[in-house]
PLY file of the C-alpha trace (Angstrom):
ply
format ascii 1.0
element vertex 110
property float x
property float y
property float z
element edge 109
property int vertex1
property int vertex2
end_header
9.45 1.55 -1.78
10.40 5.01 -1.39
9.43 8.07 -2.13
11.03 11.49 -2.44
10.17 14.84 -3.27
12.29 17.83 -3.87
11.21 21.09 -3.89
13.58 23.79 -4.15
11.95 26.98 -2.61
11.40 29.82 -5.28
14.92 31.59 -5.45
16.27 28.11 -5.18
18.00 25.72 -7.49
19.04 22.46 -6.92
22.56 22.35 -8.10
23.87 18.55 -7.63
22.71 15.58 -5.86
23.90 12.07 -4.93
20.52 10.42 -5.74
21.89 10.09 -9.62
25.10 10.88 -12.07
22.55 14.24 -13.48
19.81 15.94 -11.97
16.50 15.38 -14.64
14.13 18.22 -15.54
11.50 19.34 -12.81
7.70 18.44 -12.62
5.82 21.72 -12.20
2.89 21.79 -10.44
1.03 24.75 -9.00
3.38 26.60 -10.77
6.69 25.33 -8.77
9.19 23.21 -9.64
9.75 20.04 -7.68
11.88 16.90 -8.31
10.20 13.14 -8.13
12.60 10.09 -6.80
11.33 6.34 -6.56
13.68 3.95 -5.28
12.46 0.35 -4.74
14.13 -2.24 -2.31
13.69 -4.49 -0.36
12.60 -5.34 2.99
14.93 -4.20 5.14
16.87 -1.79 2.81
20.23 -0.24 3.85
19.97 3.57 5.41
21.11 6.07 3.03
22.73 9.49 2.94
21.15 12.00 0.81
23.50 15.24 -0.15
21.94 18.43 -1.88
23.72 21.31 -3.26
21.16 24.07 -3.87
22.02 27.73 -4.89
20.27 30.69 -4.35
21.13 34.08 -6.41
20.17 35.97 -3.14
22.99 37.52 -0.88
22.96 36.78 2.36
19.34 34.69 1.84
17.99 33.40 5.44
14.96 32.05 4.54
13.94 28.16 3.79
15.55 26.28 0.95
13.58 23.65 0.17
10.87 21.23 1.41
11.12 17.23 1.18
8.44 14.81 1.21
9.75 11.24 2.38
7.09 8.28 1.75
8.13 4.95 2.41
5.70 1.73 1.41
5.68 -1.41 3.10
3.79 -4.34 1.02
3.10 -7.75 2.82
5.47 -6.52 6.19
2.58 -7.63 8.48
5.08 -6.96 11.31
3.64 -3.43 10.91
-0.20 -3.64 10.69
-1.93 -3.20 13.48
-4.35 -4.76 15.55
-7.23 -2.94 13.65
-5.62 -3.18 10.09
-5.24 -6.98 10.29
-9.24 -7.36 11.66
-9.82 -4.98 8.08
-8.12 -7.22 6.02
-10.28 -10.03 7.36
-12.93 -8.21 6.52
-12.23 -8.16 2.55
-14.27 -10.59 0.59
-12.88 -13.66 -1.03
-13.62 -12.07 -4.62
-11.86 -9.08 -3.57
-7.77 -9.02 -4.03
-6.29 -6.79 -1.46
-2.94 -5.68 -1.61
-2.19 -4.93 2.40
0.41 -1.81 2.80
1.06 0.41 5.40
2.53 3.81 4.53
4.32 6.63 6.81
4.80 9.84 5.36
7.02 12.77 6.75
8.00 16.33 5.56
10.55 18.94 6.22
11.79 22.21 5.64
15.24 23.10 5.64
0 1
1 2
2 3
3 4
4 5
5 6
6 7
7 8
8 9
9 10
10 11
11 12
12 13
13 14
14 15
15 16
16 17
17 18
18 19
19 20
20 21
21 22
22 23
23 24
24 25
25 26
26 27
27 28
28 29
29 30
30 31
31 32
32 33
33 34
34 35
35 36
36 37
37 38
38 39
39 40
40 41
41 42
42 43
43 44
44 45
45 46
46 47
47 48
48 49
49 50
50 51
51 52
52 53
53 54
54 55
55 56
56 57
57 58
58 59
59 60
60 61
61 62
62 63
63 64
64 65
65 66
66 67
67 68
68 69
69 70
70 71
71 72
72 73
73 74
74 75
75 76
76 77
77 78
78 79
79 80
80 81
81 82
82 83
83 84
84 85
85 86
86 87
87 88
88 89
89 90
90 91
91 92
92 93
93 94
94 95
95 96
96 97
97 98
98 99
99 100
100 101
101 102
102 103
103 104
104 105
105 106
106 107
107 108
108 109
């Protein structure tokens, strides 16, 4: 699974995507708009190309457009736990149901 959020800087507006045919209404929060995108695969899912059109009203703007949050999910890839995560997981009672996952996370600014 993966994760995206959008979040057009203040003077910003996202114009078009290629994520889907329309761009949905924002989620505020604090205030700002941002754009949530789940899309569920799996293992081993194809790379993909993401295109953004954003607009700005501001001539000759020079500042950041907008920031993107990227999570990806991994459930049962036990190629990725590590040493310590597997001796956790061992560690889980027997009346316990864990789900194992490992997560990366990574932002940017453009």
């Amino acid at each position: 699974m993966t994760s995206f959020l959008l979040r057009p800087k203040p003077t910003v507006q996202l114009n078009r995507w290629n994520i889907l045919p329309t761009i949905p209404e924002p989620n505020e929060f604090n205030g700002e708009n941002g754009y949530f995108v789940m899309i569920t695969h799996g293992v081993d899912g194809e790379p993909m190309n993401v295109t953004l059109d954003l607009k700005t009203e501001i001539g000759n703007y020079d500042g950041p457009l907008i920031d993107i949050i990227i999570v990806s999910t991994h459930w049962e890839y036990h190629k990725e736990h590590t040493p310590a995560f597997s001796i956790l997981l061992k560690r889980i009672p027997k009346w316990a149901f864990a789900v194992p996952s490992v997560a990366a996370l990574e932002a940017f600014t453009f």
